[in-house]
N, C-alpha and C positions, 0 to 999 in steps of 0.2 A: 504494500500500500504506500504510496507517495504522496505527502500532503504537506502545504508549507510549515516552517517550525517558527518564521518569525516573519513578519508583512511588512517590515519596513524595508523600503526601496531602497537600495544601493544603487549609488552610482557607477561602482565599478567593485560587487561584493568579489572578496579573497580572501585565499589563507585559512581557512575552517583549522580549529584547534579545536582537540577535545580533549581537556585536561582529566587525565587520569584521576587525581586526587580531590579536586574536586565533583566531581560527574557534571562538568558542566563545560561549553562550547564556544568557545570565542571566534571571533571572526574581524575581517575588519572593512570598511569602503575606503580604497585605497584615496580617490581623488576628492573623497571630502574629509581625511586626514583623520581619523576615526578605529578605534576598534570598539566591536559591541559584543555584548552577550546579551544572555538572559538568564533571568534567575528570578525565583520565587512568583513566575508566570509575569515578569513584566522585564521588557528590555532595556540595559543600562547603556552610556557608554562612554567612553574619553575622546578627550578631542584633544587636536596633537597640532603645532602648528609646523608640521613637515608629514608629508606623505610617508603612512607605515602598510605595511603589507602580508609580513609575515612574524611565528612569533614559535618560541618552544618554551616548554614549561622546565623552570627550575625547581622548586621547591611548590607547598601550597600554594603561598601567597606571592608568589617571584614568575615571574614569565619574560622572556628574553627578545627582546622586537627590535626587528629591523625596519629603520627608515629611510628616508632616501641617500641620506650621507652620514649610519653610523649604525650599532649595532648596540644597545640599551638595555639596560633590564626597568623594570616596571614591579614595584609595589603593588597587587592589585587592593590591596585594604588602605593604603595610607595615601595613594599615586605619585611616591618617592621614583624619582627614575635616578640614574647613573647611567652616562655612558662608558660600554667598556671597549670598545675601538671604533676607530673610523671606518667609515663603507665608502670608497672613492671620493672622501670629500674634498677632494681639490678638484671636482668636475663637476659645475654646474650643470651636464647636460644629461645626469643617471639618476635615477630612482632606484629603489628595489624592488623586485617583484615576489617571485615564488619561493618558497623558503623550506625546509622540515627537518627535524632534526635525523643524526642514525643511531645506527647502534651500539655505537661507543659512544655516545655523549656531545658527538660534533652536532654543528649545524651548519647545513650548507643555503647558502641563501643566491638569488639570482639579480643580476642589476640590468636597465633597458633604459634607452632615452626615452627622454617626458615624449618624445614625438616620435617613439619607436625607430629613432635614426639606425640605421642600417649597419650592422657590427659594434654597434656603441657600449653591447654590455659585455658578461663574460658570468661565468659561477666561481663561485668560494665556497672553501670549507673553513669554521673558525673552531677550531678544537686544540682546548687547553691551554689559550693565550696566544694562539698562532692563526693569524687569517693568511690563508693560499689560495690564489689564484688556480682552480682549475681545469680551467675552459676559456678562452678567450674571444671576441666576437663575434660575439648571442647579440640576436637582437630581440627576441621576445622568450624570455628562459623560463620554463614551464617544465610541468611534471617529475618533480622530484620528488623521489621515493625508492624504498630501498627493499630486496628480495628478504623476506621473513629468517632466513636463514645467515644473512650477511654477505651474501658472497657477490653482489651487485647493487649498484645504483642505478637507476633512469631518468633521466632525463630530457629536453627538448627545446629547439627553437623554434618555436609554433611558425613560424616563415618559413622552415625548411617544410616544417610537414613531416619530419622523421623521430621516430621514439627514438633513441639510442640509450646504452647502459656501459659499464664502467666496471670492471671486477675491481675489486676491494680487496686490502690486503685485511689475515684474518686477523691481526693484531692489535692492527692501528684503527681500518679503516680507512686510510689513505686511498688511492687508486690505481693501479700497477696497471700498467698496457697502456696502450689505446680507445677509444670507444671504440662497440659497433653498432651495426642497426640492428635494430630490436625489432618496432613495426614499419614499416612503411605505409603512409596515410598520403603522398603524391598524387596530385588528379583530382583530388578532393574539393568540395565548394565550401569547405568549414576547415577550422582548424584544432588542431590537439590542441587543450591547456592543463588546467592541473589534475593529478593523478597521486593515486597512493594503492600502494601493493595491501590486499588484506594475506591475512593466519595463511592460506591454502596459496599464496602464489599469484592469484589472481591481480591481473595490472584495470584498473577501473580510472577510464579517463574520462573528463570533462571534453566535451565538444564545441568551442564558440560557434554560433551560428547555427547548427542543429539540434537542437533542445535538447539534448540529450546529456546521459552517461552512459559507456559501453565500456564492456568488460572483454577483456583476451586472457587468454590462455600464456600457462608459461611457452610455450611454442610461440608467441605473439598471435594467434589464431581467434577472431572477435567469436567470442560464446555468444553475447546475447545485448541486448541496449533497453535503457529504462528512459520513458520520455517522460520529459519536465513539461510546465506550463510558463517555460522563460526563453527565450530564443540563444541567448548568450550564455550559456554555463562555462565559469571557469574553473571553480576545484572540488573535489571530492575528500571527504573523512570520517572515519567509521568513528560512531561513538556511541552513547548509551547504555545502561548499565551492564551488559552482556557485549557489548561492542559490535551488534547486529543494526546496527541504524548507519546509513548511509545518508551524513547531511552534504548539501551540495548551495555551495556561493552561486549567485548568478548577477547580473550586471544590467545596465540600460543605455550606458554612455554609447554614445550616435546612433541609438534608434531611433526613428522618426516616430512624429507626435501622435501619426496613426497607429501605428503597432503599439505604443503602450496607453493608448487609449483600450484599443482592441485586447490588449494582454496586458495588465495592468500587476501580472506575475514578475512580471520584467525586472528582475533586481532582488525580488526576495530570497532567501533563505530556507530551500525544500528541505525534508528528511523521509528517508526512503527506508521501509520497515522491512525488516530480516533482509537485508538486499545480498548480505554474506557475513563472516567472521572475521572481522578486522583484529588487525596488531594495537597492541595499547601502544600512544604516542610515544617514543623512545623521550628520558628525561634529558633533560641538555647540560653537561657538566664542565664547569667554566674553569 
């Protein structure tokens, strides 16, 4: 069953967190500077005066957010921030985008120009006081998420249109090789965006432009698609007390005044019931 989990219209919703220790889901609108939840049946939320995107939970009350030029922790009881390094801020022309933590404690976050300028961004991992560079000219850095097991990451430049993954070393976590391609989504009139692997393997990606979430096989092989009531889905994340709920961002920015009249879903916040068996959010240790 798929039905919205919260109606307030995002401009450009990202980043679904579902904090383990809490049982409760954060999110954020990237272009009105914003993260939100809900709690206790009504929705809260902070306003930031820099574009945040993505976040991993450190402790109860501690969550780790990237914004456009730095990487912060967050107070969620008192709203004490710290930043704890810089994200390209000697470049006013990057944001950050997609972000998740693994399974050693890193987090790897993604950066794109405000105007999706063409090669502008790149992926990082920031583990243990160390931010690397791991990819270099992304221009829209989407679906990262990591194999239950450890033994890859995935990744994407939704402009290419190609899933890729990264074996991982089993120690560190680091990235040993090369990418390669994973799915191939070329041809396409939509693009891949955020994605997260559940318990069994399964890669469950957001579709911008086709309403959707569709699921592949560890072979990259689409199993099956779940249709939303928002045209723009960007990320997907298992959460709920059992970790069977598949909540899923979606977005409004440049659709026209008739389609969100028409679909007034546009931007909200769905939750998609038993959709599979997710990984609990990996903690992020700084």
């Amino acid at each position: 069953m798929t039905r919205v989990f919260d109606a307030t219209p995002c401009q450009l919703g990202e980043g679904p967190l579902w904090h383990p220790a809490r049982q409760q889901l954060f999110w954020f609108d990237i272009l009105r500077r914003q993260l939100l939840t809900r709690t206790e049946g009504e929705t809260r939320l902070w306003q930031f005066n820099r574009h945040v995107s993505a976040a991993g939970w450190i402790d109860n009350d501690t969550l780790l957010v990237a914004c456009e030029n730095a990487l912060f922790t967050l107070d969620l009881e008192t709203g004490r921030r710290q930043e704890i390094c810089p994200l390209e801020a000697d470049n006013p022309v990057t944001r950050s985008n997609d972000g998740r933590a693994d399974p050693w404690g890193g987090f790897w976050i993604g950066t794109m120009g405000f105007k999706a300028e063409p090669g502008a961004g790149a992926i990082y991992r920031y583990y243990r006081g160390e931010l690397r560079k791991l990819q270099s000219e992304i221009t829209i850095p989407n679906a990262i998420s990591f194999y239950p097991d450890g033994s890859f990451a995935c990744y994407c430049d939704s402009t290419e249109h190609v899933i890729r993954r990264l074996r991982l070393d089993e120690a560190t976590g680091w990235p040993v090789g090369a990418p390669e391609v994973f799915i191939d989504m070329r041809g396409e009139d939509w693009a891949p965006d955020g994605a997260v692997i559940d318990a069994d393997g399964t890669f469950w990606n957001a579709q911008w432009g086709a309403s959707r979430v569709a699921a592949y096989d560890r072979a990259g092989a689409m199993q099956h698609t779940v249709a939303l009531e928002a045209k723009q889905t960007t990320c997907p994340a298992f959460g709920g007390s059992d970790l069977t709920t598949l909540f899923v961002t979606t977005a409004r920015d440049d659709l026209p005044a008739r389609e969100l009249a028409e679909r007034p879903e546009n931007g909200m916040t769905f939750a998609i019931e038993g959709a599979g068996k997710g990984q609990q959010e990996h903690r992020v240790v700084l």
